[in-house]
N, C-alpha and C positions, 0 to 999 in steps of 0.2 A: 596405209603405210606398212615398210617391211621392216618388223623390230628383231632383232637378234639377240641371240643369248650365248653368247661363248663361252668355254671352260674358267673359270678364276684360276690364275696360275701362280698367284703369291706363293708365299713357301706356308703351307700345310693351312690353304684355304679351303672349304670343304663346302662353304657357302654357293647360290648360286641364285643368279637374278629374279628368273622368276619359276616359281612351282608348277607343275598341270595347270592344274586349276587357274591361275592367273593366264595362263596362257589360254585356257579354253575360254576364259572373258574377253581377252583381246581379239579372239578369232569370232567370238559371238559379237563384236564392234565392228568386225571386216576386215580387220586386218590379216595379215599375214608374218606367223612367228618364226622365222629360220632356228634351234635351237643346237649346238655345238652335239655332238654323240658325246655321252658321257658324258655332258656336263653336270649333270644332277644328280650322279652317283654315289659323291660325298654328302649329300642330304638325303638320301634313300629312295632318291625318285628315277626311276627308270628312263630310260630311252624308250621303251615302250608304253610307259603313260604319258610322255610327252604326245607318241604321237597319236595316241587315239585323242589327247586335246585336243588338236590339229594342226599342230607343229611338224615344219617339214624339218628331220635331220640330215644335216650336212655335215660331212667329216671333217670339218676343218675348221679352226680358226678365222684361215686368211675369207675362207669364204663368205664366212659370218660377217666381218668389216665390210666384203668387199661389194655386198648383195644391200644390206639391210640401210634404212633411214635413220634408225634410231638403235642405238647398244645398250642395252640394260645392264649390268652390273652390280657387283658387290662393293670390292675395292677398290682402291684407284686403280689408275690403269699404270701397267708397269711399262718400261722404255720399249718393248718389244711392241706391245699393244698401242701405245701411244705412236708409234711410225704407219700404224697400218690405218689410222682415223682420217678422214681427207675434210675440207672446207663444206662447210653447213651441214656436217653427220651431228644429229644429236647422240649427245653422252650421256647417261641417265643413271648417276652413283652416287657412292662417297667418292668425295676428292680430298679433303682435307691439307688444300694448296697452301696455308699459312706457313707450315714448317717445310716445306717441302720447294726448293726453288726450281728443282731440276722439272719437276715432272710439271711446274707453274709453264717453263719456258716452254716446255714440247707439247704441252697443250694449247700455247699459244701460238707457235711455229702450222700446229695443224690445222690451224682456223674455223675447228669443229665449235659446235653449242656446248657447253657444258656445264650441265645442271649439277649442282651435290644437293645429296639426300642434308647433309648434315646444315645448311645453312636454310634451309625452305621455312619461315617461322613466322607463326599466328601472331596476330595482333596483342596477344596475352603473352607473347615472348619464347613461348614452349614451339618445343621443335619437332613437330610429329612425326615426322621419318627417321629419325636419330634417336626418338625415346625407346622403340624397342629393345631398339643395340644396347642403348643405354642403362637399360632393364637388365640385361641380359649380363651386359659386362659388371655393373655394381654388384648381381648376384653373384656372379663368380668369382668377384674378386677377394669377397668374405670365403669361399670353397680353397679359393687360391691359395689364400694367407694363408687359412688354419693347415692346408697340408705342408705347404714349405716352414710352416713352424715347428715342425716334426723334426726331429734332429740328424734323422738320417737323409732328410732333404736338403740341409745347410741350415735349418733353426734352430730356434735356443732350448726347442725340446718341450715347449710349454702347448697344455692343452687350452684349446678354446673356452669351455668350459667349466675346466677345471674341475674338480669333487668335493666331496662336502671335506670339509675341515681345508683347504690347498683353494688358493683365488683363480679366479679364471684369468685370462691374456686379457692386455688393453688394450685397445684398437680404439685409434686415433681414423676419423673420417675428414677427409680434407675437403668441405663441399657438401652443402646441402640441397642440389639439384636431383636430380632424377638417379642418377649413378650411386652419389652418396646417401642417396635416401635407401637405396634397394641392398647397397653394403650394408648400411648400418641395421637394414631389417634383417638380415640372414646373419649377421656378427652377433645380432639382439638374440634373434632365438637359436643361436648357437650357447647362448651361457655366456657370450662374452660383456664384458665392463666395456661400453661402448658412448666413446665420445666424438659428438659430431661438429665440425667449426665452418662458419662461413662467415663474410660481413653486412648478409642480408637477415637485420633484427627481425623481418616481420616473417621470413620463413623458418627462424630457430622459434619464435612464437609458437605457429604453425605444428613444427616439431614436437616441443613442448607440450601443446595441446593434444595430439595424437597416442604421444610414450609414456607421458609424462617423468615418474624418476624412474622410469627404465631404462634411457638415455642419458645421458648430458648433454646439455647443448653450451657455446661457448664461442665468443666471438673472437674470427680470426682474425688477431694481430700479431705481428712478427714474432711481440716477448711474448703473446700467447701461445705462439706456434711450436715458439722454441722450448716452452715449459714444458708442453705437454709431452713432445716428442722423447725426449729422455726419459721417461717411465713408461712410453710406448713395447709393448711386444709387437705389433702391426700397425703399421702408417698404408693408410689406400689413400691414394690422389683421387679425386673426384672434381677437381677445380674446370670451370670451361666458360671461354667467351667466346661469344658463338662466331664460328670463321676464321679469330685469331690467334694469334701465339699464345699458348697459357704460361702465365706471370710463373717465377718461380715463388710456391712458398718457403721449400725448406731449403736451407743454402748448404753449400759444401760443408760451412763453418759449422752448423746446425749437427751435422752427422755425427760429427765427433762426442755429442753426445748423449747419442743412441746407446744402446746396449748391443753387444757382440752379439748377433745371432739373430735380433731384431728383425722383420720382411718390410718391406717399403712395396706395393702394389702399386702401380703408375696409370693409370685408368688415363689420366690427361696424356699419355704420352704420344700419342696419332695427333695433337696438337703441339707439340712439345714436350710436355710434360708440366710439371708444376716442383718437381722436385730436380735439382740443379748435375743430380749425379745421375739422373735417371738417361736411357737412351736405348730405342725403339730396339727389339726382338724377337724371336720369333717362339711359335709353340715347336720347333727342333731345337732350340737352343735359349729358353725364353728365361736363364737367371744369370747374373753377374755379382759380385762381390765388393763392395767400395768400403774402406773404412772397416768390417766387417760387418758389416749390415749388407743384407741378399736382396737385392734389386731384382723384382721382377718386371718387364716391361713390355710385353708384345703388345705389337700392335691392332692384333685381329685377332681379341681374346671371343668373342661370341663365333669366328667360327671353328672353336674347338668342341660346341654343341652345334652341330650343322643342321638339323632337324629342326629345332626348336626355334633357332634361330633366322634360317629361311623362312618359316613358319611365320613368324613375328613381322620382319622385316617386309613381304610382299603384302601383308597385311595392310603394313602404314604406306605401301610405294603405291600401291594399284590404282589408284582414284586418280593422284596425277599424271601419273604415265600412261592411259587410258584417256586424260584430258588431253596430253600433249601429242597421243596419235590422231585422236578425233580429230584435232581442231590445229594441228602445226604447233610448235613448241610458241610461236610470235602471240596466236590469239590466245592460248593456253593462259601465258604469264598476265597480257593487257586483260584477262577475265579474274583473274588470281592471283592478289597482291603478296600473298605466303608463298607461293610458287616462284612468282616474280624473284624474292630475294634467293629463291636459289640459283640462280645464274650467276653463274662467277669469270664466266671466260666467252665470249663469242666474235666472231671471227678475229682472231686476235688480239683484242682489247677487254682488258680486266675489269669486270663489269661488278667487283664485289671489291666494297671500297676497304675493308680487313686488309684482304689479300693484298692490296694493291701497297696498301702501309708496309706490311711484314714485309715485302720484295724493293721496296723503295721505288715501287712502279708506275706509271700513269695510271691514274684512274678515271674509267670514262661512263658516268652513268648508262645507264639501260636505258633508258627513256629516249638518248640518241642512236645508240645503236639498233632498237626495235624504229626506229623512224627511217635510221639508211636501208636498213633491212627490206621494209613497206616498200623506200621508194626504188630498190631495187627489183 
């Protein structure tokens, strides 16, 4: 199979599909890696490590579409990259199609495969390709908050930690998943007063059992939501259903009463969001002001560490995408029932029944489009 790796051209994406290394795995399977020049220069990896991998570089984008079976990826694909995909190309990323209609339709319109890393999930519910990111982003979004609560960033000027005789900041964790577990560890050994909420009793247990009174834990209900939030200095979203729109927790109404200068960090927001003011940004322009509470919302916060985070990510991707060149993406999934669920789109029918809700679309199991497929 010929897999490609194109530049990521979101605004200030630094990420990139796959590292040497993974590519020198793919070419030791027999494959062949087309890799975009430059693409891996925001993660510190050379055109010239690619190709002693054994990656042929090609100058070009169109090329990369235009040659390769399968596209590996970070982000989703933006509208430009989405026209250049043709019928049965596999797509191999985050899509994160629930909030997103537009790029739903032109992935459908392209009749390509298309796999997201964020929906692919083990029998125990956890989402191996997504945990990374999700690492990555709950860590920084504790980094996040404590800087924009600096006052010459737009906060209320309070430290994380505060000093002896002065209380440290309260940070409010909205989610006790993977995101909000890794905020609330870096908020913890930051010195902050850190309270975590979710509606799942046996992972605040869990919690509890790990921190003990070094946290709080605290189940999310609306009047607990709205309690909390008013004595908040940092609210981070951490809420997620896997594939689907994230529910709002905190409502416009809710805002009102936050404290002036308060950060709200929106970790759900490449789903939606969880917070009703919140709405997608970038790391060039990634805060906005509502109420006076500073909204920060990008949506591609781990590739503002592009190392670490490439790093991470080809980590939890290489096994499947390795499976799906070995053996075609069809025997891939029928071997791989976690793999399976990440199929969200193939040849134009919406094979991920989330998505298919959020868009008000038909939903067409995979068990028949892997059978048309066969008898095609």
């Amino acid at each position: 199979m010929i897999v490609g790796v194109p530049k990521e051209i979101k605004n200030n994406e630094f990420r990139v599909g796959l590292t040497p290394g993974a590519v020198a795995e793919f070419v030791a399977h027999g494959h062949s890696v087309l890799v975009e020049a430059g693409a891996g220069v925001g993660s510190t990896f050379g055109d010239t490590e690619y190709s002693a991998a054994g990656a042929q570089m090609v100058p070009s984008a169109d090329e990369v579409f235009a040659r390769a079976d399968m596209i590996v990826k970070v982000k989703e694909p933006q509208a430009e990259e989405i026209v250049k995909l043709r019928p049965g190309q596999i797509l191999y990323t985050f899509l994160h199609l629930a909030p997103d209609l537009p790029q739903t339709e032109g992935l459908i319109k392209s009749k390509a495969v298309c796999i997201a890393y964020e929906t692919v999930e083990l029998p125990n519910r956890s989402l191996p390709l997504l945990a990374p990111m999700s690492e990555v982003a709950g860590r920084m979004a504790a980094q996040v908050g404590a800087a924009y609560l600096q006052k010459p960033n737009g906060g209320r000027g309070v430290l994380m930690g505060g000093i002896p005789g002065v209380l440290p900041a309260k940070v409010v964790v909205l989610g006790g998943g993977v995101v909000g577990t890794n905020a609330a560890y870096v908020a913890m050994g930051m010195g902050a007063d850190v309270t975590i909420m979710d509606v799942n009793l046996d992972r605040l247990r869990y919690l509890d059992e790990i921190w003990g009174n070094r946290v709080r834990t605290m189940f999310s209900s609306k009047l607990n939501v709205s309690q909390v939030i008013g004595e908040a200095d940092l609210v981070i979203g951490a809420v997620l259903l896997v594939g689907a729109k994230t529910p709002f927790l905190v409502t416009r109404d809710m805002l009102s009463t936050m404290r002036t200068g308060a950060v709200i960090v929106d970790v759900s927001v490449d789903q939606g969001g969880c917070i009703e003011t919140t709405k997608p940004t970038t790391h060039a322009d990634p805060t906005f002001v509502v109420d006076g509470v500073l909204h920060y919302g990008v949506a591609n916060m781990p590739g503002a560490v592009p190392h670490t985070s490439t790093l991470g990510l080809t980590n939890a991707t290489l096994r499947q995408g390795l499976a799906i060149a070995d053996k075609g993406w069809k025997q891939a999934v029928l071997d791989d029932a976690s793999l399976a669920k990440g199929v969200n789109i193939i040849d134009g029918a919406v094979t991920y029944e989330p998505v298919a809700q959020a868009h008000g679309m038909e939903f067409t199991p995979l068990s028949e489009m892997i059978g048309s497929a066969a008898a095609s």
